[in-house]
C-alpha positions in Angstrom: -1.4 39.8 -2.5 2.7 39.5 -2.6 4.4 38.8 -5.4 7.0 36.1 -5.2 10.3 36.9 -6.2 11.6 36.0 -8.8 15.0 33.7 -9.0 17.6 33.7 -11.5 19.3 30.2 -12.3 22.5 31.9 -11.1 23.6 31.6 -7.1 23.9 35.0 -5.0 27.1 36.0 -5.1 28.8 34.1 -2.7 31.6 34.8 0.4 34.7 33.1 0.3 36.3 32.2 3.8 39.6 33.6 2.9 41.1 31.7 6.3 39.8 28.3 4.8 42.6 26.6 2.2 41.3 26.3 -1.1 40.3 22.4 -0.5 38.3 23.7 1.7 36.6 26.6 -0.2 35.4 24.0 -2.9 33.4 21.7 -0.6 31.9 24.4 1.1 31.0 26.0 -1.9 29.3 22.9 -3.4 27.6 22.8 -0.2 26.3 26.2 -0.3 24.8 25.6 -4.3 23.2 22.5 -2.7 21.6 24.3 -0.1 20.4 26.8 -2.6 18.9 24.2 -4.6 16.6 23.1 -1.5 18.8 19.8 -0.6 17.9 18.8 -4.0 20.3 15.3 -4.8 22.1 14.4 -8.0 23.9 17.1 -8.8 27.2 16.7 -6.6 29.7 16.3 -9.5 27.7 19.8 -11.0 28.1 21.4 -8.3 31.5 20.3 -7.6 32.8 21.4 -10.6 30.6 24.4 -10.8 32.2 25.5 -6.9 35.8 24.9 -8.4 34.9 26.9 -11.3 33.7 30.0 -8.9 36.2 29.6 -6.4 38.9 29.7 -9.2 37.8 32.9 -10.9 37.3 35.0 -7.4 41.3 33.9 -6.6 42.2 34.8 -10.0 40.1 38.2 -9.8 41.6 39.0 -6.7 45.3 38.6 -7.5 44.4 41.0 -10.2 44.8 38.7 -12.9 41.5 38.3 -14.2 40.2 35.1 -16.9 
């Protein structure tokens, strides 16, 4: 018998489309935690702000100036 993996509460880590502007980034982002979630609704504004959060920190951690 397989054992089912277990998940962590916290996404994969994610790829950011470097090409897409940072309005764009967000949405997708949200998108991507909803998918995760199994199309699960009421959480837009959660993941919304959770997206901005992640998108935020990668930018900041890639201009080298870290949070």
């Amino acid at each position: 018998m397989k054992k089912k993996p277990i998940h962590k509460n916290s996404a994969p880590v994610f790829h950011v489309d470097e090409s897409a502007s940072l309005e764009e980034q967000i949405p997708q982002r949200a998108h991507e935690l909803w998918h995760q979630r199994g199309h699960e609704h009421g959480h837009d504004l959660t993941d919304r702000l959770r997206a901005e959060c992640e998108i935020n920190e990668w930018h900041q951690k890639k201009l080298g100036g870290g949070i």
